[in-house]
Biotite code that builds the C-alpha atoms (Angstrom):
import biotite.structure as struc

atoms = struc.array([
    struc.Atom([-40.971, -22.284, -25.690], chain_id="A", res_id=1, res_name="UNK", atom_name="CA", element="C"),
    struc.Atom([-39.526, -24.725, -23.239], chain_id="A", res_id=2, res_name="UNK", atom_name="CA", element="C"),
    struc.Atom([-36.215, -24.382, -24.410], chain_id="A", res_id=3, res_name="UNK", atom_name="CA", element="C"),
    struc.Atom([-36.240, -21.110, -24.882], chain_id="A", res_id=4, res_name="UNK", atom_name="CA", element="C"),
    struc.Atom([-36.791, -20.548, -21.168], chain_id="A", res_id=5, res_name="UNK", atom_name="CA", element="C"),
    struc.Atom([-34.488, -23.097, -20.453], chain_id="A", res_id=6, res_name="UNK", atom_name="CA", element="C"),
    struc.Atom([-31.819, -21.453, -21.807], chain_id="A", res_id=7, res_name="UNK", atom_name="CA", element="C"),
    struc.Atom([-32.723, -18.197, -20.261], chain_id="A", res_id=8, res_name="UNK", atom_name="CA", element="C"),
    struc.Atom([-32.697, -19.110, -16.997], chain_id="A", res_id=9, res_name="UNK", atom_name="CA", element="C"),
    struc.Atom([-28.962, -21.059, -17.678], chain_id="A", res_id=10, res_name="UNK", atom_name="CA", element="C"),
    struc.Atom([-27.674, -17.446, -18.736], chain_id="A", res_id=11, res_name="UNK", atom_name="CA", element="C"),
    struc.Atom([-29.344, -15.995, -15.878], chain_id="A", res_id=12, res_name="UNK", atom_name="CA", element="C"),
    struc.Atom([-27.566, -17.974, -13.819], chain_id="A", res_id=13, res_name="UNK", atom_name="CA", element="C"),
    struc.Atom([-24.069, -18.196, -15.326], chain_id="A", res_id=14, res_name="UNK", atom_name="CA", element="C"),
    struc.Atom([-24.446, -14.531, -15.656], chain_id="A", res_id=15, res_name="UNK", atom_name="CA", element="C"),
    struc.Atom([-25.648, -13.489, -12.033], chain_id="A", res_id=16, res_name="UNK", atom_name="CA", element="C"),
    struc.Atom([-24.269, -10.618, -10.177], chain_id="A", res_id=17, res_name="UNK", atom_name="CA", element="C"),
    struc.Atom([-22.087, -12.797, -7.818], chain_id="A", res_id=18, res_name="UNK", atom_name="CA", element="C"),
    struc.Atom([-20.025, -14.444, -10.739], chain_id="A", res_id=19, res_name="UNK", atom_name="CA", element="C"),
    struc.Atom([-19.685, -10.555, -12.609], chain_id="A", res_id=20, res_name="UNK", atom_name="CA", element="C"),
    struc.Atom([-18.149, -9.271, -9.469], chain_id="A", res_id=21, res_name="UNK", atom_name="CA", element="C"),
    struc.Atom([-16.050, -11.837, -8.067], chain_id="A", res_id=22, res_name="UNK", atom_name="CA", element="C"),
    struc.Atom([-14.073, -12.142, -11.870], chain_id="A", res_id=23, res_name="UNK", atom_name="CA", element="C"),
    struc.Atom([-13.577, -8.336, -11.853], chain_id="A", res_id=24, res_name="UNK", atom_name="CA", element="C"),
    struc.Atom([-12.759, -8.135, -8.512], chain_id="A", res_id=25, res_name="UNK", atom_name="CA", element="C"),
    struc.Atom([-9.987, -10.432, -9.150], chain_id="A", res_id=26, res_name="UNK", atom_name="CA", element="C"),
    struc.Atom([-8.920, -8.477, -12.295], chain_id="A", res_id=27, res_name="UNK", atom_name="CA", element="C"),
    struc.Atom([-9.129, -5.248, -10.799], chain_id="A", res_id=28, res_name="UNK", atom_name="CA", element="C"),
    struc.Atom([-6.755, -6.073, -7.773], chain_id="A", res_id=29, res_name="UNK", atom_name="CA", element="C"),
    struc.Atom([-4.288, -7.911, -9.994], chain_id="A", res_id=30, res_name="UNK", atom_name="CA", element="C"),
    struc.Atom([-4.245, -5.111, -12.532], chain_id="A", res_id=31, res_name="UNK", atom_name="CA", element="C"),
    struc.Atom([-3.427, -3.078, -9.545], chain_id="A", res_id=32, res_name="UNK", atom_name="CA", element="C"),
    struc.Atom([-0.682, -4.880, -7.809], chain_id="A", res_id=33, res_name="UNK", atom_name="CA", element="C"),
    struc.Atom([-0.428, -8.014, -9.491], chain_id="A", res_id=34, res_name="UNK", atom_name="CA", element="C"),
    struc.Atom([-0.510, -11.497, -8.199], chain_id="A", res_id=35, res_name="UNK", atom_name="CA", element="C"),
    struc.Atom([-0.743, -9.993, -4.541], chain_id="A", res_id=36, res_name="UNK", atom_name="CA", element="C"),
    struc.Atom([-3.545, -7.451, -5.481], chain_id="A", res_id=37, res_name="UNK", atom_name="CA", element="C"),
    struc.Atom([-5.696, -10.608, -7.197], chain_id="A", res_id=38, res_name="UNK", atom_name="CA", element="C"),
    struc.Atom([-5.587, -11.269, -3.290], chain_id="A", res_id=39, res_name="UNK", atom_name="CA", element="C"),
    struc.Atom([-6.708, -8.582, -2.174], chain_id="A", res_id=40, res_name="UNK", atom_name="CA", element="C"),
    struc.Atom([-9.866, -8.659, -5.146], chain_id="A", res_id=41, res_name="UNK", atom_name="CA", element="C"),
    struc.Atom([-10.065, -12.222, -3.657], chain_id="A", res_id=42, res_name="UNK", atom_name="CA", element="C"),
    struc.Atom([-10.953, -10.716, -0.132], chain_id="A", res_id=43, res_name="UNK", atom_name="CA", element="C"),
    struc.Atom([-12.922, -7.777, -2.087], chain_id="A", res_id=44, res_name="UNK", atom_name="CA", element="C"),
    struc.Atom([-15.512, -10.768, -3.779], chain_id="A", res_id=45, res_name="UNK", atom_name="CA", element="C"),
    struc.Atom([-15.964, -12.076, -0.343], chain_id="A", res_id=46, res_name="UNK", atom_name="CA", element="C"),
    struc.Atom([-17.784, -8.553, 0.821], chain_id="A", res_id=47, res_name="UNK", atom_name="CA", element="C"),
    struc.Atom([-19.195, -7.684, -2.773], chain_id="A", res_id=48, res_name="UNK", atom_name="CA", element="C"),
    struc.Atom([-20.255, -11.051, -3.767], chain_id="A", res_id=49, res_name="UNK", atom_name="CA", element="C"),
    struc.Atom([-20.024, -14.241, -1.467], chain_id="A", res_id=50, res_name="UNK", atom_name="CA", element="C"),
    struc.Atom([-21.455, -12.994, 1.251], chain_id="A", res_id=51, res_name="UNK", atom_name="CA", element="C"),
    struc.Atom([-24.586, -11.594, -0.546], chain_id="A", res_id=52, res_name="UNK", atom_name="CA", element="C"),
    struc.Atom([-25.436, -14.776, -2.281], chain_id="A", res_id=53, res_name="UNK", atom_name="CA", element="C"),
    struc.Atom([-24.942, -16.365, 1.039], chain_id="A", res_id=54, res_name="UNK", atom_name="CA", element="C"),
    struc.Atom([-27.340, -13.856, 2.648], chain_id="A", res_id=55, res_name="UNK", atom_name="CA", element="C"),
    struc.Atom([-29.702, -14.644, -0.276], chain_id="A", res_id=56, res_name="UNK", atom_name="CA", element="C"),
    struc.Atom([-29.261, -18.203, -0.017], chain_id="A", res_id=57, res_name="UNK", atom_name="CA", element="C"),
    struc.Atom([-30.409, -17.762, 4.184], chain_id="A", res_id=58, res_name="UNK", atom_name="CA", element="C"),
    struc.Atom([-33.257, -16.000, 2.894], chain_id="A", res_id=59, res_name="UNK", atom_name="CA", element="C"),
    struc.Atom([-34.487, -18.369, 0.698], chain_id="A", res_id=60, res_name="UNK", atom_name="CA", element="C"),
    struc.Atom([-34.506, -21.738, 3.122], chain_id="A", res_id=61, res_name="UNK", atom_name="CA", element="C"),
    struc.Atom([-35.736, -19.286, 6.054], chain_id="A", res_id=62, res_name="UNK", atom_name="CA", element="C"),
    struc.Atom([-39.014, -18.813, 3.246], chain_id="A", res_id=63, res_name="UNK", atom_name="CA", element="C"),
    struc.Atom([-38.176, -14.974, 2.975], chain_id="A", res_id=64, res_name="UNK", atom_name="CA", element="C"),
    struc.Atom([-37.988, -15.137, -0.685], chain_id="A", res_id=65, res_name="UNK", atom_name="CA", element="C"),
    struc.Atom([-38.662, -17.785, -3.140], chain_id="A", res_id=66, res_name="UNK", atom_name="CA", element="C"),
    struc.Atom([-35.219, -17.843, -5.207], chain_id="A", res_id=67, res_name="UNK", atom_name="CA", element="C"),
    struc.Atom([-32.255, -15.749, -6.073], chain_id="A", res_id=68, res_name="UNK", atom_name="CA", element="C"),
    struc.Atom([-33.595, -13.048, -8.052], chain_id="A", res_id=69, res_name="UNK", atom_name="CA", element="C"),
    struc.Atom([-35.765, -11.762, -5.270], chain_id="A", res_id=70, res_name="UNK", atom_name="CA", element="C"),
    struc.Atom([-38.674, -10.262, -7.358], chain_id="A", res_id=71, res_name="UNK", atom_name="CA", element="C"),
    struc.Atom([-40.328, -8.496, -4.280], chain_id="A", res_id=72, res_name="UNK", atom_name="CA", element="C"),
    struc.Atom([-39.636, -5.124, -3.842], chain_id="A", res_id=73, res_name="UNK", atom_name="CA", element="C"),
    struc.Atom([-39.409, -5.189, 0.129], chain_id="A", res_id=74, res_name="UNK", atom_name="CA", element="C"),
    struc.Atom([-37.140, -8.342, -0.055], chain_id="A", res_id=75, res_name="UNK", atom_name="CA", element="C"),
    struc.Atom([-34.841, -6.470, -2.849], chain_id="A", res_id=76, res_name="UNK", atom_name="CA", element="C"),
    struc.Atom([-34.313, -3.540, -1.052], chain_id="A", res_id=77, res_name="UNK", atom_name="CA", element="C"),
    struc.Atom([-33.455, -5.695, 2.057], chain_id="A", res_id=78, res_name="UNK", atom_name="CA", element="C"),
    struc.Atom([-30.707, -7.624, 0.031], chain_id="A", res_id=79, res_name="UNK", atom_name="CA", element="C"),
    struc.Atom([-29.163, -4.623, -1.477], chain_id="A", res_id=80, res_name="UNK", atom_name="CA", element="C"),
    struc.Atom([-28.943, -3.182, 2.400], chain_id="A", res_id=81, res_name="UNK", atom_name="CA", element="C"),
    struc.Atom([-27.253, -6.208, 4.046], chain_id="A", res_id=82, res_name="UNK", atom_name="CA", element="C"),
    struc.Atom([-25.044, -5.762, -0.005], chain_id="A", res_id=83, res_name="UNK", atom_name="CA", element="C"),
    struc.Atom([-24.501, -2.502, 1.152], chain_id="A", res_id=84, res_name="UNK", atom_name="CA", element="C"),
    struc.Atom([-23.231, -3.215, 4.543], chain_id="A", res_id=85, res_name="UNK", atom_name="CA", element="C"),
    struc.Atom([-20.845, -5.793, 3.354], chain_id="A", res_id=86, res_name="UNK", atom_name="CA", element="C"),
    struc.Atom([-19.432, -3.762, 0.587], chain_id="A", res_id=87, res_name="UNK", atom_name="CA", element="C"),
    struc.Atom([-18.807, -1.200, 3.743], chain_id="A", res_id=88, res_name="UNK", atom_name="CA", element="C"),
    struc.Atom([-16.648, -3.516, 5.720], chain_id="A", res_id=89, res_name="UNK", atom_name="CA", element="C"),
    struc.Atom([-15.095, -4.822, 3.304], chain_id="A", res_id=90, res_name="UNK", atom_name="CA", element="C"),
    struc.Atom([-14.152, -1.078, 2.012], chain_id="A", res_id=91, res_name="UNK", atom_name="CA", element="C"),
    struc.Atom([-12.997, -0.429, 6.195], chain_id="A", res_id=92, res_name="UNK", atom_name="CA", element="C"),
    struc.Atom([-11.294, -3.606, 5.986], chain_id="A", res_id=93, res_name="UNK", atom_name="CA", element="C"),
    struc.Atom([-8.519, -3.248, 2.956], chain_id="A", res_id=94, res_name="UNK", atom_name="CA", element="C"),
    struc.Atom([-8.675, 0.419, 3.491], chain_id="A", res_id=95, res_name="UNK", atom_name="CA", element="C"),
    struc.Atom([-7.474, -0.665, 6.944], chain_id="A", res_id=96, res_name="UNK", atom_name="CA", element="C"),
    struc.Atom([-4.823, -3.479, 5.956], chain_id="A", res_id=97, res_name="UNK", atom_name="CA", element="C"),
    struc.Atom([-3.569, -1.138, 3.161], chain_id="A", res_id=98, res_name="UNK", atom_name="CA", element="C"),
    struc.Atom([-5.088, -2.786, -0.477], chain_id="A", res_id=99, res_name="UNK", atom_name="CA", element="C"),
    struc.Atom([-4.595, -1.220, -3.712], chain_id="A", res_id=100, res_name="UNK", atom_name="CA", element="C"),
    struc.Atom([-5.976, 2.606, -3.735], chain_id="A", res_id=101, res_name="UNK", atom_name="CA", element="C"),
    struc.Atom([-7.949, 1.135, -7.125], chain_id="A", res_id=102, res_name="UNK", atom_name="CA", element="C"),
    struc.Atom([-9.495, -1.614, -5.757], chain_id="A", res_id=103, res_name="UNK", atom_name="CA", element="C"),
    struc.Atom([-10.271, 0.321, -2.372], chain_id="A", res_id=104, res_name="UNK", atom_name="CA", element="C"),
    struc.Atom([-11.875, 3.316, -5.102], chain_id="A", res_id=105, res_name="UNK", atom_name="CA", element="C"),
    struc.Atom([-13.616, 1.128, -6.816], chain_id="A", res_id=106, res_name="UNK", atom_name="CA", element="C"),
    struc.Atom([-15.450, -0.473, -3.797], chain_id="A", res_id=107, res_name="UNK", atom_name="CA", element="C"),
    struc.Atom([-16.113, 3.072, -2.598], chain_id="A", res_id=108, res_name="UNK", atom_name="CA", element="C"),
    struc.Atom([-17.948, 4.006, -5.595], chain_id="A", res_id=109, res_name="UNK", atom_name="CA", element="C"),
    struc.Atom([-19.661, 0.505, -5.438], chain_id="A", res_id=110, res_name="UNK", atom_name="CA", element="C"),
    struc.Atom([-20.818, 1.060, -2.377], chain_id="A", res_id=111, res_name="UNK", atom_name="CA", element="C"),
    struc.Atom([-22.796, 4.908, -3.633], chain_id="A", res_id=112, res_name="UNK", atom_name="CA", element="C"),
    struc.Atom([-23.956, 2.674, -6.593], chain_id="A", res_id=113, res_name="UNK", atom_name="CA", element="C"),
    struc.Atom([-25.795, 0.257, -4.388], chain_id="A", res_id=114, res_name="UNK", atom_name="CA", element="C"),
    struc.Atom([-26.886, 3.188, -2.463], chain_id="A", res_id=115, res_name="UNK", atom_name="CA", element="C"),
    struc.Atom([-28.471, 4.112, -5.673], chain_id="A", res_id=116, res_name="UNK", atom_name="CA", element="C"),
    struc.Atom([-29.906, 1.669, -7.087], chain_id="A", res_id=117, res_name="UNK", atom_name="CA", element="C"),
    struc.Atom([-31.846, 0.977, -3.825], chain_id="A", res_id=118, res_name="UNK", atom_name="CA", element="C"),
    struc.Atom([-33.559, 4.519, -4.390], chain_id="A", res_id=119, res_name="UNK", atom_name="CA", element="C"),
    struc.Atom([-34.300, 3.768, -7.420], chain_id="A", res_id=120, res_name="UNK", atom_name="CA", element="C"),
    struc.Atom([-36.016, 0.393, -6.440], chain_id="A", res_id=121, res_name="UNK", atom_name="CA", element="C"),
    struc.Atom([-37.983, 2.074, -3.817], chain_id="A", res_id=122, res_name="UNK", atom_name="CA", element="C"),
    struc.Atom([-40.322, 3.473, -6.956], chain_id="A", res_id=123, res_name="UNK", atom_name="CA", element="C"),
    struc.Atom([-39.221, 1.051, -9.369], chain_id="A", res_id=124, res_name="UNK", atom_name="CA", element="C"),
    struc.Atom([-37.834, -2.507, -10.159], chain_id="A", res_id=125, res_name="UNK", atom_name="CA", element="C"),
    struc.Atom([-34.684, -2.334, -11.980], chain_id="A", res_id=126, res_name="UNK", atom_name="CA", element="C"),
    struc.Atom([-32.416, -4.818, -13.109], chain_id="A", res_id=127, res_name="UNK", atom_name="CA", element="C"),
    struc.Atom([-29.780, -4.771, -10.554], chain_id="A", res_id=128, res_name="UNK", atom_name="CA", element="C"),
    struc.Atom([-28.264, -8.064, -12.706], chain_id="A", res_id=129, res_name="UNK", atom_name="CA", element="C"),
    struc.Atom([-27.560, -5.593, -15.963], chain_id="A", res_id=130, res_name="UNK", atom_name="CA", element="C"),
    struc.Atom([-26.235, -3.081, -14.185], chain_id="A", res_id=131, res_name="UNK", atom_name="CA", element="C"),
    struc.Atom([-24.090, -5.031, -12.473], chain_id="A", res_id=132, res_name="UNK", atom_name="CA", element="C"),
    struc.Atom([-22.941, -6.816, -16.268], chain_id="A", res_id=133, res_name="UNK", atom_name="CA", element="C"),
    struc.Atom([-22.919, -3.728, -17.607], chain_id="A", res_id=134, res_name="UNK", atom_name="CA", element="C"),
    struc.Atom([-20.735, -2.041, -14.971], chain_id="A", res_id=135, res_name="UNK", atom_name="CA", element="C"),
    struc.Atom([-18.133, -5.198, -14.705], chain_id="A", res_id=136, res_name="UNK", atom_name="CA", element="C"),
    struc.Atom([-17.756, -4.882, -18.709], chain_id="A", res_id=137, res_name="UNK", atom_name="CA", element="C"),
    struc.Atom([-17.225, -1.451, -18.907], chain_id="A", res_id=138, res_name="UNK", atom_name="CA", element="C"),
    struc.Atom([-14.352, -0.646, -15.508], chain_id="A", res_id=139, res_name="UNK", atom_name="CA", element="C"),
    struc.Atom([-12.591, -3.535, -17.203], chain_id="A", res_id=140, res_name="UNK", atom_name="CA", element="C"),
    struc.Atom([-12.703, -2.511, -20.561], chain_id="A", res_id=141, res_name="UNK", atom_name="CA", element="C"),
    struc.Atom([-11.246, 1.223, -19.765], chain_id="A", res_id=142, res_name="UNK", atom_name="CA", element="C"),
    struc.Atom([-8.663, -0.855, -17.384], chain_id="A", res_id=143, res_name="UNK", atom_name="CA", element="C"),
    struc.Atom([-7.611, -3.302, -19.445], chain_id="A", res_id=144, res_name="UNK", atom_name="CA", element="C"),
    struc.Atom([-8.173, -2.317, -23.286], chain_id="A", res_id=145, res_name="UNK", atom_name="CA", element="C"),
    struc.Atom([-11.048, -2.497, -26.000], chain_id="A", res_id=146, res_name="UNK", atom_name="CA", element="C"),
    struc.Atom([-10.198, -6.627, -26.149], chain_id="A", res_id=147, res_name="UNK", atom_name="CA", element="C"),
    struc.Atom([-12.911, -6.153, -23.528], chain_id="A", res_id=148, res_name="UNK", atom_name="CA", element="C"),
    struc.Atom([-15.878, -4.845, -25.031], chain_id="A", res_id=149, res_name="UNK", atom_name="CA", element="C"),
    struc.Atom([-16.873, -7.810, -27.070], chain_id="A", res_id=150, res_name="UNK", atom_name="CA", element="C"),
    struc.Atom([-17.846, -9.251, -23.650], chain_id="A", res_id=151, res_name="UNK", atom_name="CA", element="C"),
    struc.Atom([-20.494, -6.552, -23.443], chain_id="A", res_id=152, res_name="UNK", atom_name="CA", element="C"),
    struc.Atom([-22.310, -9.157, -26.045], chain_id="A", res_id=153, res_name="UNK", atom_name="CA", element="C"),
    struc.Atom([-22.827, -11.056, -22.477], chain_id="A", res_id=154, res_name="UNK", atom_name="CA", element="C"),
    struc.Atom([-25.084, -7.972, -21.167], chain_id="A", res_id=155, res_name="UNK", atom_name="CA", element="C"),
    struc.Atom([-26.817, -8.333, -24.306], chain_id="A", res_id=156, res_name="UNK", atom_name="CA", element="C"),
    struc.Atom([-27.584, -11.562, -23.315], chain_id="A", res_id=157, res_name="UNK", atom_name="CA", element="C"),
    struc.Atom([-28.478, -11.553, -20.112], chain_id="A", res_id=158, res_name="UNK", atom_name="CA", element="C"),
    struc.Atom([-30.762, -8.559, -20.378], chain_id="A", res_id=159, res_name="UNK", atom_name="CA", element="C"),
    struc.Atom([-32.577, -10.882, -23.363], chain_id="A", res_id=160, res_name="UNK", atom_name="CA", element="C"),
    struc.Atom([-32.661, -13.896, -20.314], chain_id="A", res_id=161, res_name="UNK", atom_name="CA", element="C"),
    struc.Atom([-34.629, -11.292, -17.613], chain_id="A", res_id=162, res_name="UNK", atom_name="CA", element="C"),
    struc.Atom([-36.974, -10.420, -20.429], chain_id="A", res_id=163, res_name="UNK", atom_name="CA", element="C"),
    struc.Atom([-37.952, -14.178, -21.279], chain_id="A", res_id=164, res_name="UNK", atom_name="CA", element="C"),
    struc.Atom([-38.168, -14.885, -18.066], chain_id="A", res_id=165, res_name="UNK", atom_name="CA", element="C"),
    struc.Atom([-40.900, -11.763, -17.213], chain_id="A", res_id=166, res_name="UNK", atom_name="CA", element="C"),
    struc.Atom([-38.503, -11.272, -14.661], chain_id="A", res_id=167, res_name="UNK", atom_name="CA", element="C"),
    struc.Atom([-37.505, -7.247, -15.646], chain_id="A", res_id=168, res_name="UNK", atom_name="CA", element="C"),
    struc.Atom([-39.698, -4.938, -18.684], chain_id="A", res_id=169, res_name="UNK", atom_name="CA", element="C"),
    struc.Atom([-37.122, -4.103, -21.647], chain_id="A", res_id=170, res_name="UNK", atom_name="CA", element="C"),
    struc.Atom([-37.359, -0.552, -20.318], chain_id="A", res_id=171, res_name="UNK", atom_name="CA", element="C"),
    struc.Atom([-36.138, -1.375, -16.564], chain_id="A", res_id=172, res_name="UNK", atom_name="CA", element="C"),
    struc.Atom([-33.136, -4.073, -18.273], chain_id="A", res_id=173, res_name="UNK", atom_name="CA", element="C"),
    struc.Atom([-31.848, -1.034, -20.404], chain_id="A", res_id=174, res_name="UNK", atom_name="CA", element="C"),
    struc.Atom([-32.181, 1.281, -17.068], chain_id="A", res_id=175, res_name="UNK", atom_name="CA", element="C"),
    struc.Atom([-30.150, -0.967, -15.398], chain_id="A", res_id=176, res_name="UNK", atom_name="CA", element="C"),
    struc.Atom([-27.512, -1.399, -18.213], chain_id="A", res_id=177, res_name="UNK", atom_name="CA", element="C"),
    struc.Atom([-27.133, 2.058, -18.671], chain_id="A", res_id=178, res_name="UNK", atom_name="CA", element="C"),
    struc.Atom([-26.726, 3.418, -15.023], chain_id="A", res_id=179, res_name="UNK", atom_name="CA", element="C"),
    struc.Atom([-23.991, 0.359, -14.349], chain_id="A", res_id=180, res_name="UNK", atom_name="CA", element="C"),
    struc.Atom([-22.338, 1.514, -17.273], chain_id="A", res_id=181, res_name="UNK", atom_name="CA", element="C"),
    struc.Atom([-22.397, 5.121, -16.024], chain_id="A", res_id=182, res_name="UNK", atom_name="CA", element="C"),
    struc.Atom([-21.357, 4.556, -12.952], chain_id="A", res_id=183, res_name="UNK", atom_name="CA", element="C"),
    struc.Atom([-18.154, 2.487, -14.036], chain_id="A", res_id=184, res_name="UNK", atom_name="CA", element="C"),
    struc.Atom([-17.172, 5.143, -16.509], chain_id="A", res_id=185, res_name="UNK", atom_name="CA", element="C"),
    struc.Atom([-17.638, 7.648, -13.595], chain_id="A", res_id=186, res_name="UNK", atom_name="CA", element="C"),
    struc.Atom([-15.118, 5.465, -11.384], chain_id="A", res_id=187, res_name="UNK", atom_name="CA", element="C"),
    struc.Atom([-12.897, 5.258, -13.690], chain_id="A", res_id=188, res_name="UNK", atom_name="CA", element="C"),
    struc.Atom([-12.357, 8.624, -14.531], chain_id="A", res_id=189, res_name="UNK", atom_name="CA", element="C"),
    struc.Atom([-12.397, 9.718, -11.047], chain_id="A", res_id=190, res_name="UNK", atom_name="CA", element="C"),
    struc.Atom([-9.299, 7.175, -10.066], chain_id="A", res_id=191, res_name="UNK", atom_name="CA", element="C"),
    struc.Atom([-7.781, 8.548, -13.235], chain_id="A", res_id=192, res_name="UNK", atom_name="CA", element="C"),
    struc.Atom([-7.673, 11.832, -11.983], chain_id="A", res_id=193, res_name="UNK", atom_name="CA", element="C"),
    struc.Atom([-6.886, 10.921, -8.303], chain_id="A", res_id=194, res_name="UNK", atom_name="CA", element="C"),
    struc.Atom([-4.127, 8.737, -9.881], chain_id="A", res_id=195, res_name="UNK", atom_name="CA", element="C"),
    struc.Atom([-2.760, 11.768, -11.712], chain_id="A", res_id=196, res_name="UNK", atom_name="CA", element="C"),
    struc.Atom([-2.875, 14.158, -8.909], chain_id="A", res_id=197, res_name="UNK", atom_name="CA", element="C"),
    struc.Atom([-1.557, 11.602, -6.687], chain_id="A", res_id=198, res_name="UNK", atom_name="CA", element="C"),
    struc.Atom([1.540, 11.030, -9.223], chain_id="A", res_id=199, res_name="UNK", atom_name="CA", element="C"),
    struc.Atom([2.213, 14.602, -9.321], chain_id="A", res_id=200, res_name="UNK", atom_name="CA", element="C"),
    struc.Atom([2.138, 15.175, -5.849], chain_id="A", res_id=201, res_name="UNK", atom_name="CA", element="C"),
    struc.Atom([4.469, 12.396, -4.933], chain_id="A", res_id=202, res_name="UNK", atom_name="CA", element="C"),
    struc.Atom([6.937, 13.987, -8.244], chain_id="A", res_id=203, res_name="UNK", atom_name="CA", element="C"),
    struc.Atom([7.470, 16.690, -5.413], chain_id="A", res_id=204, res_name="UNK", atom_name="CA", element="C"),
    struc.Atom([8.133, 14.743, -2.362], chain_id="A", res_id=205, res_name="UNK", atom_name="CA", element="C"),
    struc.Atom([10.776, 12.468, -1.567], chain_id="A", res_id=206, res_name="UNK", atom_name="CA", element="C"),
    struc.Atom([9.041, 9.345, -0.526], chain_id="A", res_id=207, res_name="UNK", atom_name="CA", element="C"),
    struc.Atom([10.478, 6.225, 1.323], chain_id="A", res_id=208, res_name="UNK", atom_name="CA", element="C"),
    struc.Atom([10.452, 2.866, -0.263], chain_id="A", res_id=209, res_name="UNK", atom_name="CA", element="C"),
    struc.Atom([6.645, 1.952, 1.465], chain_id="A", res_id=210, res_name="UNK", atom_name="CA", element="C"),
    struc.Atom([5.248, 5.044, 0.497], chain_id="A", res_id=211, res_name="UNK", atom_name="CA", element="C"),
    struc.Atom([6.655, 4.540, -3.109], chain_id="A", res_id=212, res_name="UNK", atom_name="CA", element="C"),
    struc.Atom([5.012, 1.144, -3.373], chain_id="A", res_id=213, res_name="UNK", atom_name="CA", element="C"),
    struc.Atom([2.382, 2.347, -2.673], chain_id="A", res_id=214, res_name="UNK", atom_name="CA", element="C"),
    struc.Atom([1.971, 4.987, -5.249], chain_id="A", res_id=215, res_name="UNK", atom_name="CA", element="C"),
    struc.Atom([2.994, 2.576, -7.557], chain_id="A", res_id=216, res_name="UNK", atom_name="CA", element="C"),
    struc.Atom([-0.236, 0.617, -6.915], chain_id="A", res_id=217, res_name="UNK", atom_name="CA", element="C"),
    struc.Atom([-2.284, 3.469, -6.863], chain_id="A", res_id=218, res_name="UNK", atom_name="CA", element="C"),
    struc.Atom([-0.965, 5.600, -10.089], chain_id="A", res_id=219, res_name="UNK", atom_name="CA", element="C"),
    struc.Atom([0.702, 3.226, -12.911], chain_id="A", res_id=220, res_name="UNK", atom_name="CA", element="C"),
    struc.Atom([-1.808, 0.417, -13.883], chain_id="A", res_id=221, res_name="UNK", atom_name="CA", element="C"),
    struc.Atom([-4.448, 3.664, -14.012], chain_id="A", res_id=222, res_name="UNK", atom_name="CA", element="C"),
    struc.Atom([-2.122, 5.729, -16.079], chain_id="A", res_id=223, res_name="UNK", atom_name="CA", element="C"),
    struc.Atom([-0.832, 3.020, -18.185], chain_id="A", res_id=224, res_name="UNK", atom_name="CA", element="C"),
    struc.Atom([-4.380, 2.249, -18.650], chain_id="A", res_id=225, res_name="UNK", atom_name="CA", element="C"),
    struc.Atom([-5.883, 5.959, -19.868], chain_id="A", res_id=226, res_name="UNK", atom_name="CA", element="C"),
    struc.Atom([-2.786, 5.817, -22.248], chain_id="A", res_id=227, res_name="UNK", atom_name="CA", element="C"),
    struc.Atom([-4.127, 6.219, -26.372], chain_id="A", res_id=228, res_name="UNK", atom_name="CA", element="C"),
    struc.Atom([-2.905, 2.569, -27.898], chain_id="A", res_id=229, res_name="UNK", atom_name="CA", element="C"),
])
């Protein structure tokens, strides 16, 4: 039995939120625009991921919550509105210094997803680590390819690690799995389609180098991306 929680509370922590979003947030950007858009998801894990954990991390030595996974529903929903916050700068902020349109979509529909998952903590305690797993597994998976989706195994696993460790019910660990995964799939096909209408449009105009570039790191890694294999 000792073991066995051992080990769930190692893939807890190897498989927290922080370390989901900071590796697609670097993956995203790059897919986007390269080695100078893995910047850019650089500066995007700051506002999604490093300074939550941070903010977490103040909480715990000021003896506001007892650890990382912040079991109390009052203390949650504070964490996800300072996450909230952050992920809104940070959106302002590349928006403003001119990131990749897919890295600046995805924060935006980051952002409503934290917005959700806060109402849905209000009446309930779901697993906020799942659906942020869940979420990181399936954007990259319709980005990159179906290499991907082996990785969802890692969900698996981490949603077995909140059980044993009476942190989350099986019901509230599939809740969370599920809406993360919706909510990627939901991105993704929005950027798609913003991609696609953004490609056509610019087929009709006569744009300058800067504005070209631009498209560029808006339209083709989506496109090349929704492609059949």
């Amino acid at each position: 039995m000792g073991d066995r929680q051992a080990w769930a509370r190692h893939c807890s922590y190897w498989l927290e939120p922080k370390n989901w979003l900071i590796v697609t947030m670097v993956l995203i950007g790059w897919h986007a625009d390269g080695v100078a858009g893995a910047g850019w998801g650089l500066l995007a894990a700051l506002f999604t991921a490093v300074l939550p954990s941070l903010f977490i991390a103040y909480g715990i030595r000021r003896g506001r919550w007892s650890d990382r996974n912040v079991g109390a529903r009052r203390p949650r929903l504070a964490v996800l509105a300072f996450s909230a916050a952050s992920v809104a700068a940070g959106l302002i902020l590349l928006t403003a210094g001119g990131a990749p349109g897919l890295l600046t979509g995805y924060l935006a529909f980051m952002l409503a997803s934290v917005a959700l998952l806060a109402a849905v903590t209000t009446m309930w305690k779901i697993s906020i680590h799942c659906a942020v797993a869940s979420g990181s597994v399936v954007i990259l998976a319709l980005s990159f390819g179906p290499l991907i989706w082996p990785a969802y195994a890692l969900v698996v696993l981490l949603g077995w690690s909140r059980v044993a460790l009476q942190d989350h019910t099986v019901a509230q660990v599939i809740a969370g799995s599920v809406l993360g995964a919706a909510s990627a799939a939901v991105a993704y096909a929005v950027l798609v389609w913003l991609a696609s209408a953004s490609a056509g449009a610019g087929a009709t105009i006569r744009a300058d180098r800067t504005t070209a570039s631009g498209h560029r790191a808006w339209t083709v890694p989506m496109i090349r991306s929704a492609r059949p294999a």
